[in-house]
C-alpha positions in Angstrom: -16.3 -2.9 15.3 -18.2 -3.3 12.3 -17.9 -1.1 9.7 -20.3 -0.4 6.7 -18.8 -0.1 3.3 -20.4 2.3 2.2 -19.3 5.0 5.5 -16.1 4.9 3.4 -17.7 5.9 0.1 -19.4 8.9 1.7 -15.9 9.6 3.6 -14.3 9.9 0.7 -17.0 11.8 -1.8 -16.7 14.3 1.5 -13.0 14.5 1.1 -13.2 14.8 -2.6 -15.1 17.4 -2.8 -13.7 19.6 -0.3 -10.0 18.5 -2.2 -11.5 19.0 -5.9 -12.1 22.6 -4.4 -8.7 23.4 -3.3 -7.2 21.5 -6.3 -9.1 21.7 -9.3 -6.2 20.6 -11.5 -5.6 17.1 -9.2 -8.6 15.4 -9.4 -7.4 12.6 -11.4 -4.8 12.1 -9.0 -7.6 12.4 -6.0 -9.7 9.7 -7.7 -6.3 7.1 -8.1 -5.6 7.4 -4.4 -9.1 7.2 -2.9 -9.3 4.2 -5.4 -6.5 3.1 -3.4 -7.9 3.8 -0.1 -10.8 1.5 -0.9 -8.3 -1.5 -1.9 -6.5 -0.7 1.5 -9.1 -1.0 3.2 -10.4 -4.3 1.7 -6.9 -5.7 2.9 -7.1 -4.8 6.7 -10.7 -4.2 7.5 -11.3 -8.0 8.9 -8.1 -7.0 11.4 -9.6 -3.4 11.8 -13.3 -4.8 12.4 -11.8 -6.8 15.7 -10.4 -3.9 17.4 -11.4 -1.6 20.1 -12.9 1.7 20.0 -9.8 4.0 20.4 -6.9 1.6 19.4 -3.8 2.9 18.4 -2.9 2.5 14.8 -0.2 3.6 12.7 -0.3 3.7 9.1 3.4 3.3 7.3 3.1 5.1 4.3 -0.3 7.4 5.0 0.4 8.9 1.4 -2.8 11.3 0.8 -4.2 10.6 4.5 -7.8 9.1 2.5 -7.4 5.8 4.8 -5.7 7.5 8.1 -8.1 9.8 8.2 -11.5 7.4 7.9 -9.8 5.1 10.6 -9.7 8.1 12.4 -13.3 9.0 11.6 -14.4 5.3 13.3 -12.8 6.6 16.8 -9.6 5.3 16.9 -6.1 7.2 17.7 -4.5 7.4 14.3 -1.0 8.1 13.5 0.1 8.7 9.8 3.5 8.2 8.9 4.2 9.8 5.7 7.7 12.1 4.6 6.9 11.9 0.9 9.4 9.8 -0.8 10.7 10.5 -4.0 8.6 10.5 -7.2 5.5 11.5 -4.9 6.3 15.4 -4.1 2.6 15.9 -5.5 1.2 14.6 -2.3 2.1 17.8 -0.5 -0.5 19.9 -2.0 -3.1 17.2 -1.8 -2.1 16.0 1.6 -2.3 19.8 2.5 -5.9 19.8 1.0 -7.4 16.6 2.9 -5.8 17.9 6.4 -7.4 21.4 5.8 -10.9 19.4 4.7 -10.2 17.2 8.3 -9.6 20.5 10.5 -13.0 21.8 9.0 -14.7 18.9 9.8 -13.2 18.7 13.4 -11.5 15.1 13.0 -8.2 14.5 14.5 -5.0 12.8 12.6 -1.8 12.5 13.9 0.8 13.2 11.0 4.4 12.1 11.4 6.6 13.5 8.7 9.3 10.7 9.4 10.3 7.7 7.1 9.8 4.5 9.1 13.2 3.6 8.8 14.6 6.3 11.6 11.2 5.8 13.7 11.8 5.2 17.0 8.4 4.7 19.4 8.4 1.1 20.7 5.8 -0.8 21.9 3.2 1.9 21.3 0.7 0.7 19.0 -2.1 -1.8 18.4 -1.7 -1.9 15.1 0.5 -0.8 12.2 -0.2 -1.6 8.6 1.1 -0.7 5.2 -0.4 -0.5 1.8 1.5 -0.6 -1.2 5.0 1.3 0.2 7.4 -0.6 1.5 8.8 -1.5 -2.3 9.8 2.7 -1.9 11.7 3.0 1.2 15.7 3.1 1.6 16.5 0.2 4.4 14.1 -2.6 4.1 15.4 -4.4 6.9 15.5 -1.2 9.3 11.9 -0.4 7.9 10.0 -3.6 9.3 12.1 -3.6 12.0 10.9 -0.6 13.4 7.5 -1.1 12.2 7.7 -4.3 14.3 9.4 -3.1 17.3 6.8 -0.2 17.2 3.6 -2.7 18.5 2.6 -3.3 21.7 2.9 -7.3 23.4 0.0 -8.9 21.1 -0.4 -5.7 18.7 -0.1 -6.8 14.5 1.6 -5.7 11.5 -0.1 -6.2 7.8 1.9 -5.5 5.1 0.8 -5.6 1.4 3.7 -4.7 -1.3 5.1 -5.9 -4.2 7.0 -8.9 -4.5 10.5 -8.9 -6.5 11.1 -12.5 -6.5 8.4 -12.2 -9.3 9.5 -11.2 -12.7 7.3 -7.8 -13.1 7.7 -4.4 -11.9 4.3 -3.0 -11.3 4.4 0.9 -11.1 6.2 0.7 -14.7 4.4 -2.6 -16.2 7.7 -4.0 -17.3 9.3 -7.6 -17.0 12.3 -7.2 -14.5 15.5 -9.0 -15.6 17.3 -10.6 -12.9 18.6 -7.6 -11.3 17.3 -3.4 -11.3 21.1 -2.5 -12.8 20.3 -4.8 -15.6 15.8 -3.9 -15.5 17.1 0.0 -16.0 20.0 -0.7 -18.6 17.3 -2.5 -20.9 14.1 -0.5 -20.5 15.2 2.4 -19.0 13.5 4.2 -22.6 10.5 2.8 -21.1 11.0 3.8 -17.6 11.5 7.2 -18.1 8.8 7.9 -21.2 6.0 5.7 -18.3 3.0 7.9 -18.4 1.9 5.8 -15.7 3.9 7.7 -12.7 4.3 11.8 -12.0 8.3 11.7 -11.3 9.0 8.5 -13.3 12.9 8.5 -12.5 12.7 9.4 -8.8 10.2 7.0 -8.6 12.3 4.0 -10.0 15.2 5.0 -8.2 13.5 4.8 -4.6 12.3 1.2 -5.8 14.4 -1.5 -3.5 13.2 -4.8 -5.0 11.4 -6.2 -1.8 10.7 -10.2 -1.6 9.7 -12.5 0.3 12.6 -14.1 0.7 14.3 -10.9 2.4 11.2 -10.5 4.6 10.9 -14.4 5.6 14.8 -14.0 6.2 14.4 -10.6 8.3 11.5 -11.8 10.5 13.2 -15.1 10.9 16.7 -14.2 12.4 16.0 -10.8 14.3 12.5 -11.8 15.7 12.3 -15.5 15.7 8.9 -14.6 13.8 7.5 -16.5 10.7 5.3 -13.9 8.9 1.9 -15.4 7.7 1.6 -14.8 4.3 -1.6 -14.5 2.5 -2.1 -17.3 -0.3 -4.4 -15.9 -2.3 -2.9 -12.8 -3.1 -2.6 -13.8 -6.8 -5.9 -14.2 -7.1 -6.8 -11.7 -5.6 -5.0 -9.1 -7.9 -6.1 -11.0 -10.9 -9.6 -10.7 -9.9 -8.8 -7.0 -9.3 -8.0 -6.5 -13.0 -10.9 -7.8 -14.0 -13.3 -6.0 -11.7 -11.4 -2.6 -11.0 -11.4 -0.3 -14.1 -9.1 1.9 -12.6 -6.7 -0.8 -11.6 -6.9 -2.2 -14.9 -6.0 1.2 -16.9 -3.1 0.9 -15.2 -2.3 -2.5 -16.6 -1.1 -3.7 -20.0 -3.9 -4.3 -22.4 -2.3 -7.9 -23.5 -2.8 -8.7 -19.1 -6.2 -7.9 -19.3 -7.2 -9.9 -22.5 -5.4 -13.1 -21.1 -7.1 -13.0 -18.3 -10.3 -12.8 -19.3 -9.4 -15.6 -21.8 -8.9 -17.8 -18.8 -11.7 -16.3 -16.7 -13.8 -17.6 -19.6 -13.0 -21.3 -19.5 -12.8 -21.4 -15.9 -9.1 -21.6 -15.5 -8.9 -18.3 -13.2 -9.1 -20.6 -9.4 -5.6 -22.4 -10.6 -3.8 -19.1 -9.1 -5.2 -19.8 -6.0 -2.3 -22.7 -5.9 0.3 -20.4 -6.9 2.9 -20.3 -4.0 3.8 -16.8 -2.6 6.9 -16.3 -4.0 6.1 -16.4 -7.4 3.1 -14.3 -6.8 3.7 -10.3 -8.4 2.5 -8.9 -4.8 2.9 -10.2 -0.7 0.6 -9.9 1.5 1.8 -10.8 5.0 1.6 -10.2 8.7 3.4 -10.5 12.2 1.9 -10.2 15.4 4.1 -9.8 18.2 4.1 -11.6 21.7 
């Protein structure tokens, strides 16, 4: 299936306005999580290009349904698996807004209201991904687990998160110190005066400290499984901050100026060598057989 980029902008200036109608006062939210629809997108759409009309995909995570609902819109069988975790309540009344703008538009989405963690279908889907969500749930370990156990015989799973092994949290743009217990007792001014999240204390609290470690570990003795990881990832963020004015409002200043610095003298290809677990996000996936 190939998919032109642009379907996605006119997807989401469709939901947008419909949303924006709704929910005058959330449009700033709106434009953050479309922004992140498009980034979602650019992670899985060389998977989503080579499947079949009417595959079965489940997103982990569906948040505001932008990127559920335009798989959707390309003629597979979607399911969206989203319960709201804490420090995200204010999904509900946008969530409620995009499925209203879907049933007007006659496009179907299945929505799950279930945390991956007590999910239970097996061997059901083609493919499962997650964007940016598995840093918030309770039980890592149960989490891929049932995200794995979930595919069908050949079906994939693509995850993108942060990675905790690396000394930065990202939702609060603070260095992390060995441990959260110690992160919170030295910044937790910071943490809870962050203009950058809604429900800054709910949201640090749900935060598990993922890493690649823990997932190499996971795959490695329940599943046999070596997850692929993606080695550019660092890269790849960097050369988000530079290109995504969005992304990069959401970023220190002092990040931004060093790396133009070194996208000035050419340094910016060295993180292509960085190895994956010093890398501030993972980027990895499992297929199943």
């Amino acid at each position: 299936m190939i998919v032109q980029r642009n379907d996605l902008s006119d997807f989401i200036a469709g939901a947008r306005a419909s949303v924006i109608e709704q929910c005058p006062n959330r449009q700033e939210y709106f434009d953050i999580y479309a922004n992140e629809a498009r980034f979602g997108f650019s992670i899985i759409e060389t998977e989503f290009e080579a499947l079949q009309p009417g595959s079965l995909i489940m997103e982990v995570g569906a948040g505001m349904l932008i990127l559920s609902g335009y798989l959707a819109s390309k003629g597979m069988e979607v399911y969206a698996l989203e319960p709201i975790a804490g420090g995200f309540s204010h999904f509900r009344e946008l969530q409620n807004a995009v499925l209203k703008h879907y049933e007007k538009i006659g496009l179907k989405l299945n929505l799950i209201e279930s945390p991956i963690e007590s999910f239970s279908n097996t061997e059901y889907f083609d493919y499962v991904y997650s964007i940016n969500v598995f840093e918030h749930i309770s039980d890592v370990e149960s989490g891929l687990s049932n995200a794995y156990l979930s595919l069908k015989t050949g079906g994939t799973l693509r995850v993108y998160c942060p990675n905790y092994q690396f000394p930065y949290e990202p939702h609060f743009n603070i260095p992390t110190l060995f441990n959260k217990r110690l992160t919170e007792a030295v910044f937790k001014p910071s943490i809870l005066k962050s203009s950058q999240m809604h429900e800054a204390l709910e949201t640090w609290e749900a935060l598990n400290w993922i890493n690649v470690s823990q997932v190499r570990r996971l795959f490695r003795k329940r599943f046999g499984k070596e997850p692929i990881f993606n080695r550019l990832v660092i890269y790849q963020i960097v050369s988000r901050v530079l290109s995504d004015p969005q992304f990069a409002a959401r970023r220190s200043r002092w990040v931004f100026t060093v790396l133009q610095m070194l996208n000035r003298v050419g340094f910016l290809q060295l993180f292509k060598f960085f190895p994956v677990s010093f890398s501030p996000a993972m980027d990895f996936s499992v297929k199943r057989n």
